[in-house]
C-alpha positions in Angstrom: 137.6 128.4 39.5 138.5 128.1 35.8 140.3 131.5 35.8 142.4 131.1 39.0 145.9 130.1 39.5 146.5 126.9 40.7 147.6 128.4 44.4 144.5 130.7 44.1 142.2 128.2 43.4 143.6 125.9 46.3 142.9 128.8 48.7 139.3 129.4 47.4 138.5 125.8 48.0 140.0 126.0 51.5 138.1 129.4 52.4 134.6 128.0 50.9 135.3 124.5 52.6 136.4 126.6 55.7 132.8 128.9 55.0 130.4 125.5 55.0 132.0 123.7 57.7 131.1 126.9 59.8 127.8 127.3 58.4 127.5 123.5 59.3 129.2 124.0 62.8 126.5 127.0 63.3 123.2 125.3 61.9 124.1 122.1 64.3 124.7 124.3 66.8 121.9 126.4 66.2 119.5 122.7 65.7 120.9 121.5 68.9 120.0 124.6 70.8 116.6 124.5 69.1 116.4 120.7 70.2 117.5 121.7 74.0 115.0 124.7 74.1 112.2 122.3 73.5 109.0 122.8 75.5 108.4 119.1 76.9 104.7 118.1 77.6 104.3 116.7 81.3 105.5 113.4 81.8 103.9 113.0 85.1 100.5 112.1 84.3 98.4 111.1 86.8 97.9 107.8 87.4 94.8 105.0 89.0 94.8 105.1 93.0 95.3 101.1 93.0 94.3 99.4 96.0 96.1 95.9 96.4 96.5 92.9 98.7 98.9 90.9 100.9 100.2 89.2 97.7 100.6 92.5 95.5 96.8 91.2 93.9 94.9 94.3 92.6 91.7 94.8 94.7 90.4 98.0 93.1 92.0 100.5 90.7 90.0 104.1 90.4 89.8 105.8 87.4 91.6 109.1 86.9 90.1 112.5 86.8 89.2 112.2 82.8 87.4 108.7 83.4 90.3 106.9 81.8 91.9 103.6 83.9 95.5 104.7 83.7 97.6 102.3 85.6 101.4 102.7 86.4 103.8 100.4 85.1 107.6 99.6 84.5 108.9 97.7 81.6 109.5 94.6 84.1 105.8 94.3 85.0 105.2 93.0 81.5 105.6 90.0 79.5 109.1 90.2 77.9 107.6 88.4 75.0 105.1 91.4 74.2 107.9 93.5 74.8 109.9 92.1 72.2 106.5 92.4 69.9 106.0 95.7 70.1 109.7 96.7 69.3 110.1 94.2 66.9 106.8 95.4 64.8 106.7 99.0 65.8 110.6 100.2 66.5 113.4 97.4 65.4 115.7 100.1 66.2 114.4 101.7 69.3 117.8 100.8 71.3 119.9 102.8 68.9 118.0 105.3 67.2 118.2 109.0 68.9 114.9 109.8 68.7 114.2 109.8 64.9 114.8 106.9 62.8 116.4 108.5 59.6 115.9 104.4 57.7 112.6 104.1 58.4 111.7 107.9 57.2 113.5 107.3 53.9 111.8 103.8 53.4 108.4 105.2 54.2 108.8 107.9 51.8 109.7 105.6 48.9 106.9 103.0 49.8 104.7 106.4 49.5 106.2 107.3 46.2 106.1 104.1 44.7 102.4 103.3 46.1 101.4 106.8 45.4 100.2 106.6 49.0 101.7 106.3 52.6 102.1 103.0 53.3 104.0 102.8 56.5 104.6 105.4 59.1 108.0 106.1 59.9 107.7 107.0 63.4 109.6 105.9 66.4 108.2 104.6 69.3 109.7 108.1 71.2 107.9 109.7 68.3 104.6 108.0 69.3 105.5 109.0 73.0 105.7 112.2 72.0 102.2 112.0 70.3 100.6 110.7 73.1 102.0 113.0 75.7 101.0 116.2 73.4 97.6 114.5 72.1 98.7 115.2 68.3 97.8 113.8 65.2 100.3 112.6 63.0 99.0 113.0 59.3 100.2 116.6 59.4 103.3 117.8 58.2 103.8 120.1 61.0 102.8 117.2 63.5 105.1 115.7 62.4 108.0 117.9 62.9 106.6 118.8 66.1 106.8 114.9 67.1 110.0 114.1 65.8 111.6 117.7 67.9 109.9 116.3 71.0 111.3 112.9 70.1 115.1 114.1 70.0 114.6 116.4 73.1 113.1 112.9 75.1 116.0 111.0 73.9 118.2 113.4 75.6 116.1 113.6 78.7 115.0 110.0 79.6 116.5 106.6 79.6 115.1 104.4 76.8 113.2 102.7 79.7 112.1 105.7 80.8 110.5 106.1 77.4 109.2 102.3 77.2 107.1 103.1 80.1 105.7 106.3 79.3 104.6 103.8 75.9 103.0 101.2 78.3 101.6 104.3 80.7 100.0 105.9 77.8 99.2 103.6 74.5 95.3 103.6 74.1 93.7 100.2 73.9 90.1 101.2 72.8 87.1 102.7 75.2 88.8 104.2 78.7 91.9 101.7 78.9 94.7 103.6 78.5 98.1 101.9 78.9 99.1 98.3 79.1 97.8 97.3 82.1 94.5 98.6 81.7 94.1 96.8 78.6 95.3 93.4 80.2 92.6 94.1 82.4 89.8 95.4 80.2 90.4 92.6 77.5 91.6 89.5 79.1 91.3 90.6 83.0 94.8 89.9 84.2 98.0 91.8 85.1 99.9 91.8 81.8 103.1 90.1 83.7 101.9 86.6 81.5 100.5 87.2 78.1 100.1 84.2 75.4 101.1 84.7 71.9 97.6 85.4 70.5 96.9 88.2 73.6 100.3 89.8 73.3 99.5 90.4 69.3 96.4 91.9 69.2 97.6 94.3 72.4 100.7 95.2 69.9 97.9 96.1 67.3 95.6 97.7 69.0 97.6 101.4 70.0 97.5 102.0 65.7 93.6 102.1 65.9 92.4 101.6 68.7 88.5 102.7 68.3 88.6 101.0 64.9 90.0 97.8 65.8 87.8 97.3 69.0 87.5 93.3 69.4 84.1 93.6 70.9 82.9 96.0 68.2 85.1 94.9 65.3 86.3 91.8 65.6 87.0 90.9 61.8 89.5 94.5 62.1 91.1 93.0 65.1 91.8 89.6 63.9 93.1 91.1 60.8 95.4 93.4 62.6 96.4 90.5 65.0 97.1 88.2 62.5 99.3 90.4 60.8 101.4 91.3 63.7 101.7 87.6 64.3 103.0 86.9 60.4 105.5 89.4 61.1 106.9 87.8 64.1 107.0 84.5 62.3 109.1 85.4 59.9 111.3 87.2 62.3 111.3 83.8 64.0 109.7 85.1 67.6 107.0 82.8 67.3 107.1 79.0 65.8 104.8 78.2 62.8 103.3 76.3 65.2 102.9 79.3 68.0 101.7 81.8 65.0 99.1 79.5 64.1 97.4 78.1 67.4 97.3 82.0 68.5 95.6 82.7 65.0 92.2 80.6 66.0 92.3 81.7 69.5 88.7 83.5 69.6 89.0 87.2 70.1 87.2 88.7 73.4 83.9 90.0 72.6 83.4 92.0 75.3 85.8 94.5 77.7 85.9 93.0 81.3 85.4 94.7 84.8 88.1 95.8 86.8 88.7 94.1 90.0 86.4 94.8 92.8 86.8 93.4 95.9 86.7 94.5 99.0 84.8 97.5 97.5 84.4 99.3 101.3 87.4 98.5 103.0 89.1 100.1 99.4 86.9 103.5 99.7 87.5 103.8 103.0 91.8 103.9 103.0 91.4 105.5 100.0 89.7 108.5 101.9 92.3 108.2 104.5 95.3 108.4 102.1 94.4 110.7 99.9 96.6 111.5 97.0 98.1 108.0 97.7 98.6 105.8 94.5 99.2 102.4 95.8 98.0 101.2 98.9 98.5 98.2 100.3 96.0 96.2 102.7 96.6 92.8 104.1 93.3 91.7 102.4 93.9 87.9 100.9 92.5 88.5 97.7 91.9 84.5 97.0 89.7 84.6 100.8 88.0 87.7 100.3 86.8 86.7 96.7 85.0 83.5 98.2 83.6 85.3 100.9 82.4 87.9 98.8 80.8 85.0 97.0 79.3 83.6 99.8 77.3 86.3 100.9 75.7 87.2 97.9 74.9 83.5 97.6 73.5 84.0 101.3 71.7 87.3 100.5 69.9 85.4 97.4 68.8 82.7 99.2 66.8 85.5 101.8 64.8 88.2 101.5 65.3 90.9 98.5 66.3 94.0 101.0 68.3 91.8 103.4 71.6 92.7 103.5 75.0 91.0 105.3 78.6 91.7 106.6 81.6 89.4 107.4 85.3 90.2 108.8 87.8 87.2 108.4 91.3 87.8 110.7 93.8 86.2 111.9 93.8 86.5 115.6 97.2 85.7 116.3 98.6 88.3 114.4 95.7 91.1 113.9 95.5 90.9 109.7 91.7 91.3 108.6 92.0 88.8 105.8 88.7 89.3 104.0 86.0 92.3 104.9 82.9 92.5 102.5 80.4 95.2 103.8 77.3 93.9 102.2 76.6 91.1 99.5 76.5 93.3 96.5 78.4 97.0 96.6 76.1 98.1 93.2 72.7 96.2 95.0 70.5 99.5 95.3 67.7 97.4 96.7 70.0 95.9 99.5 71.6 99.3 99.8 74.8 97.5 98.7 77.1 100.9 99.3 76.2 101.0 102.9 79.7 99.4 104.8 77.6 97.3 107.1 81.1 96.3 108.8 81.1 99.7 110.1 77.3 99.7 111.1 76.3 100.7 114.8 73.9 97.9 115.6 72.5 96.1 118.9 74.5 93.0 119.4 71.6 90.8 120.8 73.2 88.3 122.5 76.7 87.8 121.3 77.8 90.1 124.6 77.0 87.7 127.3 80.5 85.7 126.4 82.4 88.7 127.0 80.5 89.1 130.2 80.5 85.5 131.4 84.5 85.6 130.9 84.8 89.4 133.6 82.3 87.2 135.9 85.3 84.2 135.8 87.9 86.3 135.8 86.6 88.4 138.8 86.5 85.0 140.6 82.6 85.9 140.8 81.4 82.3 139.6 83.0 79.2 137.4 81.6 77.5 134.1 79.7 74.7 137.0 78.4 77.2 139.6 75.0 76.7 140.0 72.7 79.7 139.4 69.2 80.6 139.7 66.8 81.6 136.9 63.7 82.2 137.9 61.7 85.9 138.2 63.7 88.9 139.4 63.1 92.5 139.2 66.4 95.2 139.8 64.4 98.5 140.6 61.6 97.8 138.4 63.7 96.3 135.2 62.6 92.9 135.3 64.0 90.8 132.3 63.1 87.4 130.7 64.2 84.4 129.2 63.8 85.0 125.3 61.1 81.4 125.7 59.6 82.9 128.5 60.5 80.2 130.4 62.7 79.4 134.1 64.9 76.5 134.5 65.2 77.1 138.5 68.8 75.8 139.1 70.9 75.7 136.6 74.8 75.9 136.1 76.8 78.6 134.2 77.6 76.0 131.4 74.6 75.5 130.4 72.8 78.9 130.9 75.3 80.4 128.6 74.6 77.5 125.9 71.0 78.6 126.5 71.9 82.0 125.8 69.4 82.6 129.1 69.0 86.1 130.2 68.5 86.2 133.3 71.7 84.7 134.5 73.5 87.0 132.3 71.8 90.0 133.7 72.6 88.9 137.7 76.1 88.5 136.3 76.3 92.0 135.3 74.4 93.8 138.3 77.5 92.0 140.7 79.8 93.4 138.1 78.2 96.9 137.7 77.3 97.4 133.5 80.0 100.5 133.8 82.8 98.0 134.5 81.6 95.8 131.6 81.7 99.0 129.8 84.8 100.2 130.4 86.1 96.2 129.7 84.8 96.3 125.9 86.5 100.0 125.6 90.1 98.6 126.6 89.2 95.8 124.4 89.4 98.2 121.1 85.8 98.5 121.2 84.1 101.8 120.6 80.4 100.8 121.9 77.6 103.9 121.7 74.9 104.0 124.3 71.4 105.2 124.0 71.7 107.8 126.1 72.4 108.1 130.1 74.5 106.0 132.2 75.2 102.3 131.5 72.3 100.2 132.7 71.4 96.1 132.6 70.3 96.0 129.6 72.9 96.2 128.1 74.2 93.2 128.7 71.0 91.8 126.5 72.3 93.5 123.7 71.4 97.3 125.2 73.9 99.4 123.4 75.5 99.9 119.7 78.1 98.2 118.4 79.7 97.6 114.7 80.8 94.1 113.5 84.5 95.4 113.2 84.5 96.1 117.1 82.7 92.7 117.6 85.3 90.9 115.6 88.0 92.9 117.9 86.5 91.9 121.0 86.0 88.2 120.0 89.8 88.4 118.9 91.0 88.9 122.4 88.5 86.2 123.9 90.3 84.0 120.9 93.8 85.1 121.9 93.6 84.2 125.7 92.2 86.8 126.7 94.5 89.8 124.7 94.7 89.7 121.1 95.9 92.3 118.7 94.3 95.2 117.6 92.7 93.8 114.2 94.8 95.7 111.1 94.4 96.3 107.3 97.4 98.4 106.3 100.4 96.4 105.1 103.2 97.7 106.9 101.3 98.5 109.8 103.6 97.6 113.5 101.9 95.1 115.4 99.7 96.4 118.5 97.9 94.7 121.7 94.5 95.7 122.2 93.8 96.0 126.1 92.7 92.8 127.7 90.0 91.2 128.3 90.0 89.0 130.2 92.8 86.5 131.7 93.9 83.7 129.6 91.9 80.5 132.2 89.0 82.6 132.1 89.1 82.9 127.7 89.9 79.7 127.8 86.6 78.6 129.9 84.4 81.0 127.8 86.0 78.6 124.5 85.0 75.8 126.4 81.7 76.5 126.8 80.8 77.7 123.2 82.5 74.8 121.7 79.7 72.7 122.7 76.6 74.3 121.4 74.9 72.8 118.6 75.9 73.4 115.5 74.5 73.3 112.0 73.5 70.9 110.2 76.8 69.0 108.7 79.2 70.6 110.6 81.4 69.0 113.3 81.1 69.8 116.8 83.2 71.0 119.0 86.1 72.6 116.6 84.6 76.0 116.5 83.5 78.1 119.9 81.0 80.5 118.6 78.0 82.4 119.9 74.8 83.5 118.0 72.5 86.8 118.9 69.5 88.2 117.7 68.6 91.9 118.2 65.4 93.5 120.1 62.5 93.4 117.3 64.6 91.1 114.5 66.4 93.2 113.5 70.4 92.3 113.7 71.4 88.3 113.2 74.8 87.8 114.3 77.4 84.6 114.5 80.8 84.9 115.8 83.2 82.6 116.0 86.5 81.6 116.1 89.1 78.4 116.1 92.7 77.9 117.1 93.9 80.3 114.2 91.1 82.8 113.0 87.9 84.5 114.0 85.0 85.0 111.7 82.1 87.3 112.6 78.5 87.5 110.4 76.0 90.4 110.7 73.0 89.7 108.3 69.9 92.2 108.5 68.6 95.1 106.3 71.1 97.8 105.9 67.9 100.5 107.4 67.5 99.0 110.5 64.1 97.8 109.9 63.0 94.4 111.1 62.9 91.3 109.3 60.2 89.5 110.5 61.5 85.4 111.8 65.4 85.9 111.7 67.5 84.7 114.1 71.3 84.5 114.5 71.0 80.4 115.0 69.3 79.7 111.7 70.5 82.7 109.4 73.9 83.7 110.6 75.4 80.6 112.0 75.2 78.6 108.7 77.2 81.4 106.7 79.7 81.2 109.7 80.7 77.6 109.4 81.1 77.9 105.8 82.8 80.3 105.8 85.6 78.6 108.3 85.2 76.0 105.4 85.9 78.5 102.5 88.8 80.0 104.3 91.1 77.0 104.5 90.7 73.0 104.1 91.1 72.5 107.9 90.4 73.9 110.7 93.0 74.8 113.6 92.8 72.7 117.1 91.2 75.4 120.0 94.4 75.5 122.9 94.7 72.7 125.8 93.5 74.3 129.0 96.2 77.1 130.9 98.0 75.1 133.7 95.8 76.8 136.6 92.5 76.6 135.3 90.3 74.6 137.8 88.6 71.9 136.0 86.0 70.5 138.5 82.5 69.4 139.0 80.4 71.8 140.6 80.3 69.4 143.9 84.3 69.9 144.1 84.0 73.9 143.5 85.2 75.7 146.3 82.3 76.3 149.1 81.9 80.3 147.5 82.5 79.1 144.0 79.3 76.2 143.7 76.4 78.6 143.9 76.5 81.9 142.7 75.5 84.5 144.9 75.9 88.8 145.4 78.8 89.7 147.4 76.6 91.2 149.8 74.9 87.9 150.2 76.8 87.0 153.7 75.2 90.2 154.9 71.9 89.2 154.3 69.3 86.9 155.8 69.8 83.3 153.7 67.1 82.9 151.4 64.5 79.9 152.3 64.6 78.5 148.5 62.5 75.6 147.3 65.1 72.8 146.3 64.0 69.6 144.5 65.9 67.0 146.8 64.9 63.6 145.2 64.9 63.4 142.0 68.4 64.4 142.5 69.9 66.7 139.2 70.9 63.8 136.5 68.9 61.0 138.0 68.2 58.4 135.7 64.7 56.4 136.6 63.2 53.3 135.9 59.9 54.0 136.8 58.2 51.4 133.7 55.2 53.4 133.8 54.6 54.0 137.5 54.1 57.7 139.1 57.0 59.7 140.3 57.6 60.8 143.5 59.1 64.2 143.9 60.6 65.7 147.6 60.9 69.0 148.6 63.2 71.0 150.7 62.3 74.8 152.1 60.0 77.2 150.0 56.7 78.4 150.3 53.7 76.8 149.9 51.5 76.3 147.5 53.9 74.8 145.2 53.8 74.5 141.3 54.9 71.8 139.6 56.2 72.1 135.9 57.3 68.8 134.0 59.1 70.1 130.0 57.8 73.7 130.5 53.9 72.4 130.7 52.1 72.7 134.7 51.4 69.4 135.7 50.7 70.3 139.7 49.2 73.5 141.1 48.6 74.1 144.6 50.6 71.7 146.2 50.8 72.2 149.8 52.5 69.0 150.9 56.5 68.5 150.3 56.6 65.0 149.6 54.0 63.7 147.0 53.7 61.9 143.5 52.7 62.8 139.7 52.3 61.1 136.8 55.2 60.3 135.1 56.4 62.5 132.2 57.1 59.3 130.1 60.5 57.7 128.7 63.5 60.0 127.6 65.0 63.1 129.2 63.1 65.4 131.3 63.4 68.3 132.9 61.1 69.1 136.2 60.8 72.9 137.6 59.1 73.2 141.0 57.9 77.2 142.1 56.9 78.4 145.5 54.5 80.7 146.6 56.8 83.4 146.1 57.8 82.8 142.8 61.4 81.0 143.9 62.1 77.9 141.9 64.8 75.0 141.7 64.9 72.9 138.4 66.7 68.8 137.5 66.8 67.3 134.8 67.0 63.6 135.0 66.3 60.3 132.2 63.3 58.6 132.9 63.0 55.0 131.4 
């Protein structure tokens, strides 16, 4: 002071310089209290369930509570080139800054008092964080403030990465995408972990103004926006002249995409049994499940408007469901698309008598060349028939099973008792429902419920010699045997004889054993099948359970199975060699027991006096050249009818040796029936 001694004055400076420093030492003290007592909004928002699979591809995302598509993220999820973008444009000094960037406040305000109008924002990228998190505006002055407290009181709470993703969790990218990977999604439908120079600038844009710079709705905004972001990163030398200007005339999307949506059922379903669960992984092969998805709907188009269809893809070495789609469209209302038809209790038609042909081997009750007879029976009043109507009198196991006959089947199961065929499918993994009562015959004709998933199962273990694993869509899931089936010569003979039916049209025979089956009334078309690495199985019906009038598993279903082995990889896998003791024989060199089948009980009861067709022997091949054809008979009872191809040629034939017209050149097959409705078939080549 002007009046004080030199010494005085000295002190006075010291005491006043002593005075601010405090006041200084209190206020920061007093600032960083007030920054530490900072209410911070919830940083734990919630985030889209996200259902993924085998190769960490997304399969579904759900939105959250709000409607928005929130996905999580991490910094290294994205494109380090966008990352770059967005610091370089929106926060240059986001690494060293604490929160508030003091430079870019003071250059704001001078552009604003220059331009007479804000020109620039000076907020931080924690700043916009802190925005987002509270839902503020930033034109206010006390928004502001508010922002740039919950800025500094982030920065002493998080990592900087921490607050990079709670940017890339929460920026909005226009409509309900919210974050950066919803906005890959929405506007270019990919996982931001790739982004070109022209996608990565107009997702840096878009968080300023998201509604007004829409692409879809405001494309001449967007481009602008865009294109400024990429002149910036020119001249910071990010991008080449070159980069900047091929981005520049990349066209803009005009319209948001769809999320992901595959395997729509199987992704409701675990969602339902993980609930609260944000990721969950399923060993669905997105690439397979895509083209199967595709193939149905192409199936479904070709049919009738309400028919519906299912498929399951596995791997039946290992268990891993591969693809599932549970109808052809999950938004068809008129197919009643949402129905999981995968799931769907349904009558199995025929696709059970493989399954029981394989217990009947592996009980040692027959072989794939015993000889059997079909021809009428009746078990206490249930007498079934052929689906033609039709008897071929003698026939082996082989070929009654590529028939798909029924009455063969049926005998089968009587020596076998339907509860022990029952209990088989149950330790198979399958959960079969019965009408009501105690198992009966019929239900080896397709007599009970069944979903495709169990079907699939079952077929796995017949695949898998006999035992497979229990089929598996959780990643992460311990291998598990289902019970078995059947024993691995036995699997092995059923795969012999499926692999020679016919197949259809352009497809090779013999690399894929399969078996069709049509429900009771048309109303379930089914083809399973399976090769030396996978089995496929196809439902196709209407998702009510009414009929559809002509279908059957051998034109509808079996063409959708073949493809699909073709859609699921270029080549097909060889089926196994035979297991070392399987007995591969003619039926002559069967064992005595083994070449014609009869009931166990059969040694305790009088023989049966059969008609037999002795000459022409089974296989004959004739050169009759137009003459008649003589026909001998062994046992039966007279009158005889004579059957040449399924037409009566001969009725009351008394006499056991006689002659008929022949049926003319090519293959025949001749059925002779006695008096008491007992009949013996051949087949033979007439030329």
């Amino acid at each position: 002071m002007p009046g004080l001694r030199p010494g005085k004055r000295w002190k006075w400076y010291t005491a006043t310089l002593a005075v601010l420093l405090a006041a200084a030492f209190t206020a920061w003290r007093s600032f960083d209290a007030w920054i530490d007592a900072t209410d911070l909004p919830l940083t734990l928002a919630e985030t889209s369930t996200e259902v993924l699979g085998r190769n960490g591809k997304l399969l579904r995302a759900y939105p959250v509570g709000t409607g928005l598509w929130r996905l999580a993220v991490q910094p290294e999820d994205v494109d380090p080139r966008f990352l770059d973008m967005l610091l370089r444009y929106e926060d240059k000094r986001f690494r060293s800054h604490a929160g508030v960037d003091p430079v870019a406040l003071l250059r704001a305000a001078g552009q604003a008092l220059w331009n007479g109008r804000a020109v620039s924002g000076g907020s931080t990228l924690t700043m916009q964080v802190a925005r987002l998190l509270e839902d503020g505006t930033t034109g206010r002055w006390a928004g502001k403030l508010r922002q740039m407290r919950v800025a500094l009181a982030l920065e002493r709470r998080l990592s900087k990465d921490g607050i990079l993703t709670l940017y890339l969790t929460h920026a909005p990218y226009g409509g309900a995408a919210e974050g950066i990977r919803a906005a890959a999604y929405s506007w270019f439908g990919k996982e931001p972990r790739r982004l070109t120079p022209a996608e990565a600038s107009l997702l840096v844009a878009l968080p300023q103004s998201p509604e007004r710079r829409r692409p879809d709705r405001f494309p001449e905004t967007a481009s602008e926006a865009r294109d400024r972001v990429l002149a910036r990163m020119q001249r910071q030398g990010l991008l080449s002249e070159e980069q900047a200007e091929a981005a520049r005339r990349t066209p803009l999307p005009h319209q948001m995409a769809a999320f992901p949506r595959l395997a729509p059922h199987l992704a409701d379903r675990v969602k339902a049994q993980h609930p609260g669960k944000r990721q969950i992984r399923l060993t669905i092969d997105s690439a397979v499940q895509s083209r199967m998805q595709q193939l149905l709907a192409e199936a479904a188009r070709s049919a009738t408007p309400s028919l519906s269809a299912a498929l399951i893809a596995a791997d039946h070495q290992t268990g891993e469901v591969l693809a599932l789609v549970g109808s052809p469209g999950y938004s068809d209302a008129q197919r009643r698309g949402f129905v999981d038809m995968t799931q769907a209790t349904r009558s199995p038609g025929s696709t059970l008598k493989p399954l029981i042909y394989g217990l009947a081997f592996d009980q040692g009750l027959a072989h794939p060349e015993t000889l059997i007879h079909d021809g009428p029976v009746n078990f206490a009043g249930y007498a079934p028939q052929n689906f033609d109507g039709e008897f071929r009198g003698e026939i082996r196991l082989r070929k009654a099973l590529q028939l798909s006959l029924n009455i063969p089947v049926v005998k089968l199961t009587q020596e076998l008792g339907p509860a022990r065929v029952l209990g088989s499918l149950r330790a198979g993994g399958a959960k079969p429902e019965l009408p009501g009562g105690p198992p009966g015959l019929a239900l080896s004709l397709g007599g009970l419920g069944i979903s495709l998933q169990d079907m699939v199962q079952l077929y796995a273990g017949l695949a898998a010699s006999g035992q497979g694993p229990a089929l598996r869509m959780l990643q992460g899931e311990a291998p598990a045997p289902a019970g078995r089936l059947t024993s691995p010569e036995a699997a092995w003979q059923v795969a012999d004889i499926l692999r020679g039916l016919p197949v259809p049209a352009g497809a090779r025979r013999g690399t894929i054993a399969y078996k069709t089956g049509t429900s009771y009334g048309h109303r379930d078309a089914w083809a399973i099948g399976w090769d030396g690495r996978h089995v496929i199985g196809v439902w196709m019906g209407r998702a009510d359970g009414t009929p559809v009038p002509g279908i059957f598993g051998g034109d509808l279903a079996a063409p959708v199975l073949f493809e699909a082995f073709g859609r699921l990889k270029p080549a097909l896998d060889p089926l196994p060699p035979p297991p070392p003791a399987t007995l591969i024989v003619s039926s002559a060199e069967l064992p005595q027991p083994l070449q014609r089948f009869r009931p166990r009980d059969a040694a305790f009861s009088e023989p049966a006096d059969a008609p037999e067709l002795i000459f022409p022997p089974e296989g004959a091949w004739l050169m009759l050249e137009g003459a008649d054809l003589t026909l001998k008979l062994r046992g039966g009872t007279a009158p005889f009818l004579v059957m040449a191809n399924g037409l009566p040629v001969l009725t009351g034939q008394r006499r056991r040796e006689f002659s008929l017209p022949s049926p003319g050149p090519g293959f025949s097959s001749l059925v002779i029936v006695d008096g008491e409705g007992r009949s013996d078939r051949v087949d033979l080549r007439i030329d």
